[in-house]
C-alpha positions in Angstrom: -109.9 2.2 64.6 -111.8 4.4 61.7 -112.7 2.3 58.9 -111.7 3.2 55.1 -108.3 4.6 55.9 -105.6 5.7 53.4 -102.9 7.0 55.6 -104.9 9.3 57.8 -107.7 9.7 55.3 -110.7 8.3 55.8 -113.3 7.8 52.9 -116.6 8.2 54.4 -118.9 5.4 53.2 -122.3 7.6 52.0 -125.2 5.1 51.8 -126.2 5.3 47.4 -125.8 9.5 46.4 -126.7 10.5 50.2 -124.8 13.1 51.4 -125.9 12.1 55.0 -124.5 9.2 57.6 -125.3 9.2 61.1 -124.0 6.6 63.5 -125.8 5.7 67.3 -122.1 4.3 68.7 -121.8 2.0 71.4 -118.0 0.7 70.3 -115.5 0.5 73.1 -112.5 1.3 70.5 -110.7 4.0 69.7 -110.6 6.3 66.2 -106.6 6.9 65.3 -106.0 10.4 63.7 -107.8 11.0 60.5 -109.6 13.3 58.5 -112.1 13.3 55.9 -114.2 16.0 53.9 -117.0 15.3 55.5 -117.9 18.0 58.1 -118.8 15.8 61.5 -120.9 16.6 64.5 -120.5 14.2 68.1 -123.0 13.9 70.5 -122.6 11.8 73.5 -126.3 10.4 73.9 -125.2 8.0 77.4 -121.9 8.2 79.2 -119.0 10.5 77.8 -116.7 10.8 74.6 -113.6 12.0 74.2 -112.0 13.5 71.0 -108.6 14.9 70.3 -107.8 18.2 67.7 -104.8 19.2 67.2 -103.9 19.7 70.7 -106.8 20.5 72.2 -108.7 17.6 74.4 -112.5 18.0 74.4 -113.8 16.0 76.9 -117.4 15.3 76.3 -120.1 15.0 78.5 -123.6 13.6 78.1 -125.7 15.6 75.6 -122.4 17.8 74.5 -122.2 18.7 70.8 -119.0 19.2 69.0 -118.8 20.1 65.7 -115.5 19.1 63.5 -115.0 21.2 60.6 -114.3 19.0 57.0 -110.9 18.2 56.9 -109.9 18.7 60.2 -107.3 16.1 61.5 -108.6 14.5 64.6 -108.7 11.5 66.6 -111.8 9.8 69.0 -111.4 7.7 72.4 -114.6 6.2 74.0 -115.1 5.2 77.7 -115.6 0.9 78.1 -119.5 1.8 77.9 -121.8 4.6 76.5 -123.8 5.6 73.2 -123.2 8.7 71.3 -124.2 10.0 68.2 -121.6 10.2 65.4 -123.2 12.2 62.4 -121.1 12.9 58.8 -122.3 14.9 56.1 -121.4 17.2 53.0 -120.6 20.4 54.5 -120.7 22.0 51.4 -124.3 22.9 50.1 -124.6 25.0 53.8 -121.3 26.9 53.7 -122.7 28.2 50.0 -126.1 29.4 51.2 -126.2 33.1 50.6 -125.3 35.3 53.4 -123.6 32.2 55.2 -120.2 34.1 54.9 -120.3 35.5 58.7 -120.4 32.6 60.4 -117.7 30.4 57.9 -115.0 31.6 60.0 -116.6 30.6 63.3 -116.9 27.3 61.6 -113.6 26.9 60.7 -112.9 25.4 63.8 -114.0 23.1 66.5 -116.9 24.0 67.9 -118.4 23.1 71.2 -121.7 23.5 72.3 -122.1 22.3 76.2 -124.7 21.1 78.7 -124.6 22.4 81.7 -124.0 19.7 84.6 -127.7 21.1 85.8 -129.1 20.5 82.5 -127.9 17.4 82.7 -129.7 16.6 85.9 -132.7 18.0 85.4 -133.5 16.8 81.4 -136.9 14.3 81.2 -137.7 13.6 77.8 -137.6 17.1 75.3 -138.2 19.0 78.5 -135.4 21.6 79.8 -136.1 23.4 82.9 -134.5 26.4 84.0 -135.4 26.8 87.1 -132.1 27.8 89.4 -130.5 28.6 86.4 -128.3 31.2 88.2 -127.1 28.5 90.7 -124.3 27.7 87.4 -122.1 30.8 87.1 -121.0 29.3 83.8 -123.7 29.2 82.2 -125.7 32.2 80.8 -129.4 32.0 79.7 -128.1 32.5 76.0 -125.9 29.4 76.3 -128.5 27.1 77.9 -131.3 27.8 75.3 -128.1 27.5 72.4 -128.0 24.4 73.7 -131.3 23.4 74.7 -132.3 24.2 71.0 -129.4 22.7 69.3 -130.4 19.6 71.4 -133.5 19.2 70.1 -132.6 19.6 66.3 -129.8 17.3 67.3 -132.6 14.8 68.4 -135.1 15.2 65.4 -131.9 14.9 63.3 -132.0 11.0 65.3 -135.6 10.7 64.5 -135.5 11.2 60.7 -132.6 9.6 59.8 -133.2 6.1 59.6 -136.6 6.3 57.3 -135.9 6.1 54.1 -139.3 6.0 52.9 -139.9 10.0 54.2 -140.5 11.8 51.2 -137.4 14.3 50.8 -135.6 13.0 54.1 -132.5 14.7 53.1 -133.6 17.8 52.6 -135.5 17.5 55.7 -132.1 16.7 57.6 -130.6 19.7 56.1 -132.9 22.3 56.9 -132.3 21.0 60.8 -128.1 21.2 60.6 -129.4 24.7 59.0 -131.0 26.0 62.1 -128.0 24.5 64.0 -126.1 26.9 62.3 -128.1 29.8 62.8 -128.7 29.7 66.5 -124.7 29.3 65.9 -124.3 32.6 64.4 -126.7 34.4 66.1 -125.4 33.5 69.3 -122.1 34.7 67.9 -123.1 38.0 66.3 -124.5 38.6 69.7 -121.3 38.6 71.5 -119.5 41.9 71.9 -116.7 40.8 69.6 -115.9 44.3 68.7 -113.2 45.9 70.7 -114.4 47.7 73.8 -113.9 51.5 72.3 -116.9 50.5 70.5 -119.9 52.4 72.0 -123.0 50.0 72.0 -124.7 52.4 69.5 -122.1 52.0 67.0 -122.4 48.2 66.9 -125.4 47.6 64.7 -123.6 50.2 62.1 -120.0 48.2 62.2 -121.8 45.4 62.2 -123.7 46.3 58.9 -121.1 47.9 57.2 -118.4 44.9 57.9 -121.3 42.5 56.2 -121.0 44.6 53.5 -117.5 43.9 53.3 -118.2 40.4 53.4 -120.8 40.4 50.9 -118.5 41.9 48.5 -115.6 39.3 49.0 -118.2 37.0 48.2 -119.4 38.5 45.2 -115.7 39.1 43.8 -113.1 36.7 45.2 -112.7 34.9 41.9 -111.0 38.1 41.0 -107.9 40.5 41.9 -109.3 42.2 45.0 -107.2 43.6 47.8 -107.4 44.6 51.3 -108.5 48.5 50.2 -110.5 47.4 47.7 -112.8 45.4 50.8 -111.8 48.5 53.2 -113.7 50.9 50.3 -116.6 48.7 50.2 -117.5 48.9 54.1 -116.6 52.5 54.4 -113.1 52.3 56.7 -110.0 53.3 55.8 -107.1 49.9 55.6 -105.8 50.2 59.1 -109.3 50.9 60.8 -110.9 47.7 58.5 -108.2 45.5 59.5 -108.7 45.8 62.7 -112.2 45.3 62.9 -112.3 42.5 60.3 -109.9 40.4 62.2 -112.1 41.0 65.2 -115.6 40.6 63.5 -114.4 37.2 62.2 -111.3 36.0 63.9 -109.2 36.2 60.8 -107.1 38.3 58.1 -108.6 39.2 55.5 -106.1 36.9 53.6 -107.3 34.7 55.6 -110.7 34.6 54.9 -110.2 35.7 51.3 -108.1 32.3 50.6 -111.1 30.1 52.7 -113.4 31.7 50.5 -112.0 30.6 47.5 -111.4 27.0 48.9 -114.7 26.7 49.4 -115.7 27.4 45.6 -112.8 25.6 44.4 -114.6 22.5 46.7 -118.0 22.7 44.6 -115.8 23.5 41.2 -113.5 20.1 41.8 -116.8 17.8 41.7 -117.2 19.0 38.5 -115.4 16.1 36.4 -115.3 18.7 32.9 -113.2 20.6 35.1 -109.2 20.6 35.4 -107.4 21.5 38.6 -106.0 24.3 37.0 -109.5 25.6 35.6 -110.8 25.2 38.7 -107.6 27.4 40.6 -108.4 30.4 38.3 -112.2 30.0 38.6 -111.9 30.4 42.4 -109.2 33.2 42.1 -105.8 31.5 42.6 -103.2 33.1 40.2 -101.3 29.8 40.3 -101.5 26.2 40.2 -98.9 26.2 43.4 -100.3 28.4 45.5 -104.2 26.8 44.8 -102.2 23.4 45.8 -100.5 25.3 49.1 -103.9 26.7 50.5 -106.0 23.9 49.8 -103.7 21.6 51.4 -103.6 23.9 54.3 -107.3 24.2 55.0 -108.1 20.6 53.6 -105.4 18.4 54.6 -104.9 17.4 50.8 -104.3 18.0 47.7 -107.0 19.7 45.3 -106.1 16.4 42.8 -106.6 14.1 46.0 -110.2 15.7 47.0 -111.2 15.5 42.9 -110.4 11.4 43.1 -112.2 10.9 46.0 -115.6 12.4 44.7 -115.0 11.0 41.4 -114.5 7.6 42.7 -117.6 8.0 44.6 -119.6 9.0 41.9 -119.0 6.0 39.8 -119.9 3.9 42.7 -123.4 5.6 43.3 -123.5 5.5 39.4 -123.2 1.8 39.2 -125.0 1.1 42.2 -128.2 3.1 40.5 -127.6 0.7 37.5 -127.7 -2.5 39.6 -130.4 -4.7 40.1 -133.2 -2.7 42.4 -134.0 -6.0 45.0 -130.1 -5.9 46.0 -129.5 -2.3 45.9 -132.8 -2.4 48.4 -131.6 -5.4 50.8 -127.8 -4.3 50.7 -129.4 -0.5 51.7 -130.9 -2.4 54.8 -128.4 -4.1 55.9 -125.8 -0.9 55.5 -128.5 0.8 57.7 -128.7 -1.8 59.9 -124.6 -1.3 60.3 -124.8 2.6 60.4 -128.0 2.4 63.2 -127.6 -0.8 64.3 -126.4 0.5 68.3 -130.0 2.0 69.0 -130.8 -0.4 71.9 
């Protein structure tokens, strides 16, 4: 049963103003459906997981890595024994990171990133082999090293976690979920997800000239822009651009215009001088009620719901920092000793 539920939110309990919590699980109990704006990345360490999105099942295996985009309804159910690694944090200072905006719409959605059952059998310590790697038809040399690599950023993720004392930790932690999301995107961009007319030699040019299109949603979606108007700025006519854009990245360009502006309006709503409404125009909504339909439709609540939360959160980091420093200190331990407790 997930903790700090209102209905199916779940308030994620952030140790002091971390934007960081990682779990080693060893709970036989399940997690009802529940969301929370926290993005969320699973990692069965021994033994399997199972989670539940929507209605896909994703059964995980040992060393799988799922990623569950913020505000993403989903439920968790964990085999009688096993450890896995349950790790929350503030999605939000990666999806703003300049030239980001390819990949949001990859990680808009689940995301799994499997072991092969070779892998699997033949892991000792940071060491992969791939030797035989052609015996598993499945797997390509691409997707083993994705997920050899995400593995081990996966594991020094594990290994910086609990020590508070390491000088800018967090920041440290970041620039690992970072390269996660790199060998993400490259690994994506890779993949011939232009249509198969396409020649090869035309790829790098569509791909550059859809980037651009991309680039300038970013630079202009708090304004009135239109599908020709992104169409113009990669050099396609509406029709043509269309078509590759919802290829390219799996969406409309409504579509990705609207999760653009969600995710300003996300940094916008922590600002507490900030109304709803001045944050709907900021990020390009022409009305309160259709800010409040798309938010709700990519969040799960309400933009006055998300504002709360932080707020509420802030005040309790806020009077935490003004508490007396030996109890902030021993109730910090013994939180940690809750998050990380399972290691053994």
């Amino acid at each position: 049963m997930a903790n700090n539920l209102k209905g199916t939110f779940e308030s994620v309990p952030f140790h002091g103003s971390d934007s960081l919590l990682l779990y080693l699980n060893t709970e036989y109990s399940d997690f009802d459906t529940h969301w929370h704006p926290a993005a969320e990345i699973i990692m069965p360490i021994e033994n399997g997981f199972q989670a539940t999105i929507g209605r896909q099942v994703y059964r995980l295996k040992e060393r799988d890595i799922l990623f569950i985009p913020p505000g993403t309804l989903h439920s968790l159910q964990a085999p009688p024994e096993g450890r896995r690694m349950i790790f929350l944090f503030n999605f939000t200072p990666i999806a703003s990171l300049q030239d980001f905006s390819p990949l949001l719409p990859v990680l808009s959605q689940p995301l799994l990133i499997t072991a092969s059952d070779f892998e699997t059998q033949t892991f000792s310590g940071a060491r992969y082999s791939a030797e035989r790697l052609s015996d598993n038809a499945e797997l390509s040399q691409e997707d083993f090293d994705l997920h050899r690599d995400s593995y081990r950023l996966m594991q020094q993720i594990i290994d910086t976690y609990p020590d508070r004392t390491e000088p800018l930790r967090v920041p440290m932690i970041y620039s690992y979920l970072i390269q996660f999301f790199v060998l993400v995107g490259r690994r994506h961009i890779r993949r011939d997800l232009l249509s198969p007319d396409v020649k090869s030699r035309k790829q790098a040019d569509c791909y550059e000239r859809l980037n651009a299109s991309l680039n300038f949603i970013n630079a202009n979606y708090m304004n009135d822009i239109s599908v020709e108007d992104a169409a113009r700025s990669a050099g396609f006519s509406k029709f043509h651009f269309s078509r590759l854009f919802k290829q390219f990245t799996e969406q409309t360009f409504c579509g990705y215009l609207n999760q653009r502006r969600i995710n300003a309006a996300e940094t916008l709503l922590l600002n507490p001088r900030l109304s709803v409404t001045d944050v709907a125009l900021q990020s390009g909504f022409s009305s309160l009620s259709t800010f409040n339909r798309a938010f709700r439709t990519l969040k799960s609540c309400t933009p006055s719901e998300f504002k709360a939360y932080h707020q509420r959160r802030g005040i309790r980091v806020r009077k935490r920092a003004a508490g007396d420093t030996a109890t902030a200190t021993a109730a910090s331990a013994a939180s940690e000793k809750d998050a990380i407790g399972d290691i053994g």
